[in-house]
N, C-alpha and C positions, 0 to 999 in steps of 0.2 A: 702424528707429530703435532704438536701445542703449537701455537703462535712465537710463543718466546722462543724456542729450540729454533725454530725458522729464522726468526729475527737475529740468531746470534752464529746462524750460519750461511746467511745470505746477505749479501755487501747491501748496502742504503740501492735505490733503483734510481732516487731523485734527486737533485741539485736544484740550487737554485742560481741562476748566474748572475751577472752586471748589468742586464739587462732589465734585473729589477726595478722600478718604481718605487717599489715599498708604499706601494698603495693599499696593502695588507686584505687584499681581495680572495689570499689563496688560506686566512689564518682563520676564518670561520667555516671552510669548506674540510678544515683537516680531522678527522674523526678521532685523531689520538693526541692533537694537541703539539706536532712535532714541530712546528715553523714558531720561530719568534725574529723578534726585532732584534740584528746583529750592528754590527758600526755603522755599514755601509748602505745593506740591502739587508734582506728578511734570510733565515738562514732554518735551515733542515737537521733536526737533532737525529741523529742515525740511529739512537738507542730508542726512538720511540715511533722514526719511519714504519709503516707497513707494505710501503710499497703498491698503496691503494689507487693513485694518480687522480686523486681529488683536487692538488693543488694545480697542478699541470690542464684541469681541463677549467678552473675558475683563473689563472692568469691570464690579464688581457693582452699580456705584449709577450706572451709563451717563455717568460725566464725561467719556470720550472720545467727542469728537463731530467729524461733518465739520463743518470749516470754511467 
């Protein structure tokens, strides 16, 4: 099974929640480029999530979380 077939039948694993900073600690750790700057806080695009938890182990205040 390819990467994409995965990605298009397995839900995002990550969020990101309110706990944010938006201190942008989790957007050089993402190997696919999936986190950008949303209104609020830093936000997880699910079409390019891999579910790798590269962002979840570079946030320092743990706002990215599985989903």
């Amino acid at each position: 099974m390819t990467i994409q077939i995965l990605m298009e039948v397995l839900p995002m694993a990550y969020k990101i929640t309110s706990a944010c900073l938006s201190c942008g600690a989790c957007i050089d750790e993402c190997p696919t480029e999936a986190i950008s700057q949303g209104d609020a806080t830093y936000v997880i695009d699910e079409d390019k999530c891999i579910d790798c938890g590269a962002c979840a182990g570079a946030c320092p205040v743990g706002a990215c979380e599985e989903a």
